[in-house]
C-alpha positions in Angstrom: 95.7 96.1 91.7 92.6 96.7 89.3 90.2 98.9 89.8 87.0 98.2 88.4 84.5 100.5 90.5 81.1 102.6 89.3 79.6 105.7 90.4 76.0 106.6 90.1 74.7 109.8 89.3 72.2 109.7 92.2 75.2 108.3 94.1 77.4 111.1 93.4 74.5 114.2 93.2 73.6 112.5 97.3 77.2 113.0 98.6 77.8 116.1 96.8 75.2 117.4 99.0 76.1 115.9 101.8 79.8 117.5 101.2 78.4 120.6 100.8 76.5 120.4 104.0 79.7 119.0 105.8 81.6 122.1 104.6 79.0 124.3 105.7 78.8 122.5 109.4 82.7 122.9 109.1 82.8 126.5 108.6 80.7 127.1 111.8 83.9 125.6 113.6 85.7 127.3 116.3 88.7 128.5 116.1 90.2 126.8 118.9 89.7 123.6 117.3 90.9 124.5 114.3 94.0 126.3 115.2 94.5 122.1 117.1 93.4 120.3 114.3 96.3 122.3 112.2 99.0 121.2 115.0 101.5 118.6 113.6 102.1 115.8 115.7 105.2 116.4 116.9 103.5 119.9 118.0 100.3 118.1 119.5 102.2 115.6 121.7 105.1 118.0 122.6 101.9 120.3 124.2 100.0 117.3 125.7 103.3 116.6 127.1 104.4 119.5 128.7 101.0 119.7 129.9 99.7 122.7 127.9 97.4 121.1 126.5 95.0 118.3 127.6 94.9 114.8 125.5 91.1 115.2 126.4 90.8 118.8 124.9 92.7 117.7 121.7 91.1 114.3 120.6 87.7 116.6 121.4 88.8 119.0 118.5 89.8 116.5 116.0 86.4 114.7 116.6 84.7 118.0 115.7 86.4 118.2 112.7 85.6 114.0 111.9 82.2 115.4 112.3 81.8 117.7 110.0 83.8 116.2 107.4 81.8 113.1 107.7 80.9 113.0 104.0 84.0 112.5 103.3 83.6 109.1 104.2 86.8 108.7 105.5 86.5 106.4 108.6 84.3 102.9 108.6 84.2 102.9 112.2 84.6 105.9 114.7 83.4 105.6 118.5 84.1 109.0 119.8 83.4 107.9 123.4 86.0 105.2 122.6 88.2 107.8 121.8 87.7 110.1 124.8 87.5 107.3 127.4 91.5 106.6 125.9 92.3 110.3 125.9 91.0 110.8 129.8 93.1 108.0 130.5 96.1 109.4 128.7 95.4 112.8 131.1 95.5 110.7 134.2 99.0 109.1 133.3 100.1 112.5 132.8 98.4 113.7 136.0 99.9 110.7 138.1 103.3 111.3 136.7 103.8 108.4 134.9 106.5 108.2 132.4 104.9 109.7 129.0 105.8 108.4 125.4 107.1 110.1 122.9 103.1 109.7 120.8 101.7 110.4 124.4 97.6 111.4 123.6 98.3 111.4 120.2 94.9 110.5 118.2 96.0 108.1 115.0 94.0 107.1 112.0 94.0 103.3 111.5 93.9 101.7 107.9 91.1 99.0 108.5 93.3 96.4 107.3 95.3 97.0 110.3 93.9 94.3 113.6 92.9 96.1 116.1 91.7 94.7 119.7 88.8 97.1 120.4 88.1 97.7 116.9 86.2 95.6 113.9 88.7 94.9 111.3 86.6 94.6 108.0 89.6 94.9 105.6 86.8 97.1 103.4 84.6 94.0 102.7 81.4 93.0 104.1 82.0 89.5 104.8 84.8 90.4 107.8 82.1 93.6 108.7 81.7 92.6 112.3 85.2 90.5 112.4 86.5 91.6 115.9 90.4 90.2 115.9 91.9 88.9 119.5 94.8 91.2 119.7 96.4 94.3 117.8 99.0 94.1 115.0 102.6 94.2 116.6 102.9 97.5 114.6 99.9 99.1 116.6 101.0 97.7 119.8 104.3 99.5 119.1 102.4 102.9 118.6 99.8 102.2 121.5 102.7 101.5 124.1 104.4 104.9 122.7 101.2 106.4 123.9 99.2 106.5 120.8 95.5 106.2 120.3 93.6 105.0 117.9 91.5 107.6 116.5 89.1 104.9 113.9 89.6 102.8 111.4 89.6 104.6 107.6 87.8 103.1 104.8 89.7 101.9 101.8 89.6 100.0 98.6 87.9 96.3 99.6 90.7 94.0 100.4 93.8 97.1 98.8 92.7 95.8 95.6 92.6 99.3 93.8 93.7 102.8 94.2 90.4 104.8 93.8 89.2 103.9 97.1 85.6 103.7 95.8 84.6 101.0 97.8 81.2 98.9 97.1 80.7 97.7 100.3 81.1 100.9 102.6 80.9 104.0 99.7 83.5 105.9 98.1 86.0 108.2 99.8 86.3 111.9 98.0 89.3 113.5 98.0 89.2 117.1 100.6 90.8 119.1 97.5 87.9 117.9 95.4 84.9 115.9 96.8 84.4 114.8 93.1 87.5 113.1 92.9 89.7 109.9 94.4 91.6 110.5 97.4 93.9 107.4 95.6 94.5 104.2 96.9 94.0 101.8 98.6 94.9 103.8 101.8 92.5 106.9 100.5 90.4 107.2 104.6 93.9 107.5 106.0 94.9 110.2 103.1 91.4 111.7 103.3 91.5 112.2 107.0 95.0 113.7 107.0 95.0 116.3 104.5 91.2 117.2 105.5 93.0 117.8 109.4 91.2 115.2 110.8 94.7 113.9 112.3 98.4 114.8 111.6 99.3 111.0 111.2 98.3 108.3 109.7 98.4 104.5 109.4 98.5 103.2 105.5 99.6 100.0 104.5 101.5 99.7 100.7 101.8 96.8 98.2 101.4 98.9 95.4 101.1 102.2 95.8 98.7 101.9 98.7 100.4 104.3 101.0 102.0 107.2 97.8 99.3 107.1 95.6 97.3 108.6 98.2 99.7 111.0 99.5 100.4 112.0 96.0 96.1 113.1 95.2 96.0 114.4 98.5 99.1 116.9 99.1 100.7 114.7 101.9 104.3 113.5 102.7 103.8 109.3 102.5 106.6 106.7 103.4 106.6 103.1 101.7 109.8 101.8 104.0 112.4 99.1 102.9 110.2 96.2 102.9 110.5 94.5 106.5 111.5 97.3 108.2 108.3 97.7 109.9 106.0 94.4 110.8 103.4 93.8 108.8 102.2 90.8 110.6 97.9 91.0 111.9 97.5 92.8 108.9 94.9 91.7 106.0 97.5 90.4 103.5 98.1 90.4 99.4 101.7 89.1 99.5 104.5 89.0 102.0 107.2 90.0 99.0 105.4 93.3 98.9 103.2 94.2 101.8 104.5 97.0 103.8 102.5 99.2 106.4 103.8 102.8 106.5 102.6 106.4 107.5 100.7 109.3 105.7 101.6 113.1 107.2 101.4 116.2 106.4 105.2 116.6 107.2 108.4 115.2 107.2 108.8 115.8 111.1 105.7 113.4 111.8 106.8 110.5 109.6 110.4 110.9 111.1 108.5 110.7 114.6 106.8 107.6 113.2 109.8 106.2 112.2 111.7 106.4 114.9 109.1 105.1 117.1 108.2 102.0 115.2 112.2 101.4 113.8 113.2 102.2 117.3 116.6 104.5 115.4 116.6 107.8 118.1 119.3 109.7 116.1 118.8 112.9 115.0 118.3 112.6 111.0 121.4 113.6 108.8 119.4 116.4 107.0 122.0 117.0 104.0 123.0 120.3 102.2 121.3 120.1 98.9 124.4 121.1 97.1 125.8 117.8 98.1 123.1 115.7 96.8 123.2 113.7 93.6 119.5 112.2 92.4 119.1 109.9 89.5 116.4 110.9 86.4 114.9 108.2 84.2 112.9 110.2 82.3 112.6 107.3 79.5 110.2 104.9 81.8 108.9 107.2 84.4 108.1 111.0 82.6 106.6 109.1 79.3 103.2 110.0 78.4 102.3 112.4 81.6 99.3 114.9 82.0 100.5 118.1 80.8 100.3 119.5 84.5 101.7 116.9 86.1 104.6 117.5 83.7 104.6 121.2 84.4 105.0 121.1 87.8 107.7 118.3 88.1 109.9 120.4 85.8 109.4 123.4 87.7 110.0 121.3 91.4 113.4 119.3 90.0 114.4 123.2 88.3 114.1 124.6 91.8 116.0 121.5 92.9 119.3 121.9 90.6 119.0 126.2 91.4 119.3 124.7 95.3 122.5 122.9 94.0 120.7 119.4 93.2 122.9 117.4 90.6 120.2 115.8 88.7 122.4 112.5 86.8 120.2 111.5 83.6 120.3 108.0 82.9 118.7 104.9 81.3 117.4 101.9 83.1 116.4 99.6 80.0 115.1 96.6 81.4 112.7 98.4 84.3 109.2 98.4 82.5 110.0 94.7 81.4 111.0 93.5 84.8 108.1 95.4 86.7 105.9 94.1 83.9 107.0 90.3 84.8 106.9 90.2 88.3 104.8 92.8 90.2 101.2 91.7 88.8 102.4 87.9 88.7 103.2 87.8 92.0 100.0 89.8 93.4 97.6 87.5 91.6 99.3 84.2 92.3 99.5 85.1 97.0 96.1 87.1 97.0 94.4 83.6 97.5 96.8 81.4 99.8 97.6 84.9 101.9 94.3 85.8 102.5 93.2 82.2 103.3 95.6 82.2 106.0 95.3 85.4 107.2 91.3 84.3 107.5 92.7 81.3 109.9 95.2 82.6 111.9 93.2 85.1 113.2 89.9 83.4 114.1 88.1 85.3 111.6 85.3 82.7 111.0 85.1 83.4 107.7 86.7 80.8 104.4 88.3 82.4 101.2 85.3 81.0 99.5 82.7 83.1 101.5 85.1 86.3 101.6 84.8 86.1 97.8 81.3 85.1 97.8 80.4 88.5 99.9 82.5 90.6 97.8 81.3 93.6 95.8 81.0 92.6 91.9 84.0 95.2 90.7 86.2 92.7 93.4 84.4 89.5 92.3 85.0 90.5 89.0 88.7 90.8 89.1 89.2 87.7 91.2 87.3 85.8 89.7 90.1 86.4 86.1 92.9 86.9 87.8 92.8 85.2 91.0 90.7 82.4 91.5 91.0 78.7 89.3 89.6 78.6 85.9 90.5 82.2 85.7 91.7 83.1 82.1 94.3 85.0 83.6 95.2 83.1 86.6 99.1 82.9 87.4 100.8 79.5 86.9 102.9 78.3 89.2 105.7 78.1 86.8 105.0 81.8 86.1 105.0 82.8 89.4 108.7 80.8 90.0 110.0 82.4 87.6 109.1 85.7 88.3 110.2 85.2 91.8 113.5 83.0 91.4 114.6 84.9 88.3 113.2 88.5 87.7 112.7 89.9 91.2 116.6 89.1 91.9 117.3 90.8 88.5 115.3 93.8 88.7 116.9 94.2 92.7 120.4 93.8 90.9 119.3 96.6 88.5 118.3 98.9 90.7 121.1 98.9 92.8 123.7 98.8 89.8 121.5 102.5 89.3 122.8 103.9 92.2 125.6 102.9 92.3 126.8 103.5 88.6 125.1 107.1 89.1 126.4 107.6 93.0 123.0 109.0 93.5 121.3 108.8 97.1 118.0 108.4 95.0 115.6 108.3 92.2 113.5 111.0 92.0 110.3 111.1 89.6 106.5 112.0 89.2 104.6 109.7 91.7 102.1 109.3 89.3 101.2 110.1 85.7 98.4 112.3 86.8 96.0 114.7 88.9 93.7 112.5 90.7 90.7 111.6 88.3 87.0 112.0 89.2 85.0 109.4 91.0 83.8 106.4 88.3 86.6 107.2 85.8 88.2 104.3 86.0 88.4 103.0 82.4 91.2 105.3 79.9 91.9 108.3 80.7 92.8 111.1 78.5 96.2 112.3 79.4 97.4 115.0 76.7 95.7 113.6 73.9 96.8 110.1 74.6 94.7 107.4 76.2 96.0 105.7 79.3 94.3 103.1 81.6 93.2 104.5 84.8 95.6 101.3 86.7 98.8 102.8 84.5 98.4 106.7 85.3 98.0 105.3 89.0 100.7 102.6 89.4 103.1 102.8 86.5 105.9 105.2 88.6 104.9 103.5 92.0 105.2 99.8 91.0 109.0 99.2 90.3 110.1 100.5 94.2 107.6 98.5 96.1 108.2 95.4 93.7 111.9 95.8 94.6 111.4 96.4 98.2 113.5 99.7 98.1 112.4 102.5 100.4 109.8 105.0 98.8 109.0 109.1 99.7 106.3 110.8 98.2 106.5 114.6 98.9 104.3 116.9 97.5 105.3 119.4 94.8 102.8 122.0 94.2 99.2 122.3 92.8 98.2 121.9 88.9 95.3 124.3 87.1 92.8 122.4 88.5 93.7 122.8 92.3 94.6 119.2 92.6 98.1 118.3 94.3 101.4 117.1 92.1 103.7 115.1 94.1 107.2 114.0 93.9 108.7 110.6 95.0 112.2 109.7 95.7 113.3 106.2 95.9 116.4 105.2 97.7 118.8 101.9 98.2 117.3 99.5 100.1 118.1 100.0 103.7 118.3 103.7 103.6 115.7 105.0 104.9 116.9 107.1 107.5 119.1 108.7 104.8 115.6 109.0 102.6 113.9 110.9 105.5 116.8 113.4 105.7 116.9 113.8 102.3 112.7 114.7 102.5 113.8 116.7 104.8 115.8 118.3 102.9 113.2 118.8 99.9 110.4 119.6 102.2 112.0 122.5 103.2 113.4 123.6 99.6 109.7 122.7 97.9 107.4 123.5 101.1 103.9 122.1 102.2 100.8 122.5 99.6 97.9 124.6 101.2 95.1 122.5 103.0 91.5 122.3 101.4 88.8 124.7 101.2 86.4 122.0 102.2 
C-alpha cells in the first residue's frame, strides 16, 4: 500500500546515535548469549527439549540481545518479566515431565497486528495503543499450545499500509545491515528482530508484500503461504482476498518447523534434486528496469542455479502487469474501510473507523483520506471493485496456472524486488540505473501478482550487492503447493546459502 512517510534530520542524527550506542552496548555481549541468540529454532527447542538447555537461560539471552539492539526499534511492546515468568513455566513442564511440543520454550516475535491475550494490540496506530483484545488469534493459540512464547509484539507500518515500516505513531524501524535504511514492510519489527538475532522465528502477516519485502531488505527466508492455509482470523485486517499471516526465518528448517506446526502436515519435506527441477523466467514484467545490483546478483544466483542442473524455461506472461494493475490496488482500497470497521467490532476494541482515522498519523490520513474514505478522488467504485473481483482476479488465477502448466515448472522464480532497500524518508522516486521509479513500484511491483492470486510465495536470500545490503530471490509456486515450495527452498538454500548477519 502507499507509503507516504518523512524523516527528520534531527530524527535520523538522534537514532543514529542511539544505534551506535546500541552496537557498542552489543559488543560488550557475552559469548554465551551470543553463541544462543545464533541457534536456529529447530536447534534452540531441540536443546530446551532434551534438557540441555534451560527455556529460562535461553529467553534470558535473547532479551540481552533485544536490549542492546533497542534502537532498532523493533518491538512496540516487550515485558521481559512477561517473558521469563512464561519461560520458568516452560522449565517446570519440562521438569514435571509433561509432554513437550515440538516449539517447547521457544521465544517468538509477534507482528502487532496479530491479537494477543496478554499483550496490547495497537496494529501500529495510536488510537488501538492501549487496545487489550479478549483472546489470541487462532494462529497464536496454535503456536502457544505447541509450546511457543511470545517474545513482544514488533512495530510495523500503521495499520500494513506501507513497506518502509517508518511508522508516525511509534518511530521508524532501521534495517540491522544498515540503521539508515528500511527493514521493508509492513512486517519490518519481525524482519528487524530476526536478522538482528533477536529470535530465529518470526510472526509477519502479508497482503502485499508484508511478510517478502521484509525478508528480501533484511537477508531472511520469508513464506507468504497459499492464501487460507493458515487462519488469519483476530488479526487487524485490509482484505480477506489477500490477507495472509506467515513466518520470517533465517532458515528454511524454521519456516518448515512453522509450517508443519501451524498446517498440522508432519511429513518429512520432498527436498528435490536440483537437476530435476524446471523454474519459469518472465524476465519481460519482473527483471524490467532493476538496480544494477539487484540485477547482478540475480543473474549470478539463477547462473549458479542452471550449473546445479536448474532448467530455467523463458517465457511470456502478457496480460500479468494489466491484471495485477486492475485488481490488487482496487480491491485493497475498496475492504480497508468495511474490514477494519468490523474487525474494530468484533473484537471489543472500543474504538469506530472514524476515530481510528481521526488518530492516525498524516502520511496514513493522507492516503485514506484519497483512496479510501468517501469523497476521495480516488475512491474504488463498487462497480470497479465487482469487476475486478468477478472478472480479473479469476483471469489472472487462470493465467497463472496456464504458466505452469504450459511451462511444467514447479515455480516462478524472480527478483523479490526491484531494489536494495532505500534509506529512511526516500520514499518519493527513486533512481534505479538512471531511471526514476516510485519508491511503492521498486517495493511491490514483483511481490504483488502472487499474493493477488493467492499462490504460495518464498523469498530466499541471494547474496549481498556493493553496498552491503541483501538481494533476495522469490519463487512462487501453484496454489496449494506449498509443501512442494518449501522443499524446493530447501533445495536452493542449500545450493545459494545463508547471507552473513549484521555488524550492528
Amino acid at each position: 500500500m502507499s507509503d507516504r512517510s518523512v524523516l527528520t534530520r534531527r530524527d535520523f542524527v538522534a537514532g543514529a546515535s542511539a544505534l551506535v550506542a546500541g552496537a557498542r552496548a552489543w559488543a560488550g555481549t557475552t559469548a554465551a548469549a551470543s553463541s544462543l541468540s545464533d541457534l536456529s529454532a529447530a536447534e534452540a527447542v531441540a536443546r530446551m527439549r532434551r534438557g540441555e538447555l534451560s527455556s529460562e537461560s535461553y529467553a534470558e539471552a535473547l532479551l540481552e540481545r533485544c536490549t542492546s539492539a533497542k534502537a532498532l526499534n523493533a518491538f512496540i511492546t516487550l515485558e521481559p518479566d512477561h517473558v521469563l515468568r512464561d519461560a520458568r513455566a516452560a522449565d517446570q513442564l519440562r521438569a514435571r515431565g509433561a509432554k513437550l511440543g515440538p516449539l517447547h520454550g521457544l521465544p517468538i516475535p509477534v507482528k502487532d497486528s496479530v491479537n494477543t491475550r496478554d499483550y496490547p494490540t495497537s496494529a501500529g496506530t495510536a488510537a488501538l495503543r492501549h487496545f487489550r483484545p479478549a483472546k489470541d488469534a487462532p494462529l497464536l493459540s496454535q503456536l502457544r499450545a505447541a509450546g511457543a512464547i511470545v517474545l513482544g509484539k514488533t512495530n510495523l507500518h500503521e495499520l500494513s499500509y506501507g513497506w518502509s515500516s517508518n511508522n508516525h505513531a511509534f518511530g521508524a524501524v532501521h534495517n540491522p545491515y544498515d540503521p539508515s535504511r528500511v527493514p521493508g514492510g509492513s512486517s519490518g519489527g519481525t524482519a528487524a528482530a530476526v536478522a538482528a538475532h533477536l529470535a530465529p522465528l518470526g510472526i509477519a502477516a502479508d497482503t502485499e508484500g508484508s511478510i517478502r519485502v521484509p525478508a528480501a531488505v533484511c537477508g531472511l527466508v520469508g513464506f507468504r503461504p497459499t492464501t487460507g492455509r493458515y487462519s488469519s482470523a483476530g488479526v487487524a485486517p485490509i482484505t480477506a482476498l489477500f490477507d495472509q499471516v506467515g513466518p520470517i526465518a533465517r532458515s528454511m528448517r524454521d519456516i518448515e518447523l512453522f509450517d508443519t506446526v501451524v498446517a498440522g502436515e508432519h511429513g518429512p519435506l520432498a527436498v528435490p534434486e536440483l537437476g530435476t527441477v524446471r523454474l519459469a523466467v518472465c524476465r519481460t514484467y519482473f527483471f524490467d528496469g532493476l538496480e544494477p545490483e539487484v540485477a547482478r546478483i540475480t543473474d549470478a544466483a539463477l547462473t549458479k542455479l542452471k550449473a546445479a542442473g536448474v532448467t530455467l524455461v523463458e517465457t511470456e506472461i502478457p496480460e500479468l502487469g494489466d491484471l495485477v494493475g486492475k485488481i490488487t490496488d482496487q480491491v485493497q482500497y475498496h475492504d480497508t474501510q468495511p474490514s477494519l470497521t468490523h474487525y474494530l467490532a468484533e473484537y471489543g476494541t472500543g474504538v469506530t473507523f472514524q476515530e481510528l482515522v481521526a488518530q492516525a498519523s498524516d502520511d496514513i490520513r493522507a492516503t485514506f483520506a484519497q483512496y479510501v474514505l468517501a469523497g476521495g478522488s480516488d475512491v474504488v467504485t463498487d462497480a470497479v471493485y465487482r469487476k475486478a473481483v468477478d472478472d480479473y482476479l479469476p483471469r489472472l488465477r487462470a493465467v497463472l496456472r496456464e504458466t505452469f502448466a504450459r511451462t511444467g515448472t514447479a515455480a516462478l522464480v524472480f527478483p523479490a524486488t526491484m531494489t536494495t532497500a532505500p534509506r529512511i524518508g526516500d520514499d518519493g522516486m527513486l533512481l534505479l540505473g538512471g531511471r526514476k521509479v516510485s519508491f511503492e513500484d521498486a517495493m511491490s511491483r514483483n511481490i504483488a501478482p502472487g499474493s493477488t492470486a493467492g499462490v504460495p510465495g518464498l523469498v530466499i536470500p541471494a547474496g549481498l550487492a556493493a553496498n552491503g545490503m541483501p538481494v533476495a530471490l522469490e519463487f512462487d509456486g501453484p496454489a496449494g503447493s506449498d509443501r512442494a515450495l518449501l522443499g524446493l527452498g530447501a533445495a536452493i538454500e542449500r545450493l545459494l546459502g545463508t547471507e552473513p548477519p549484521p555488524r550492528i
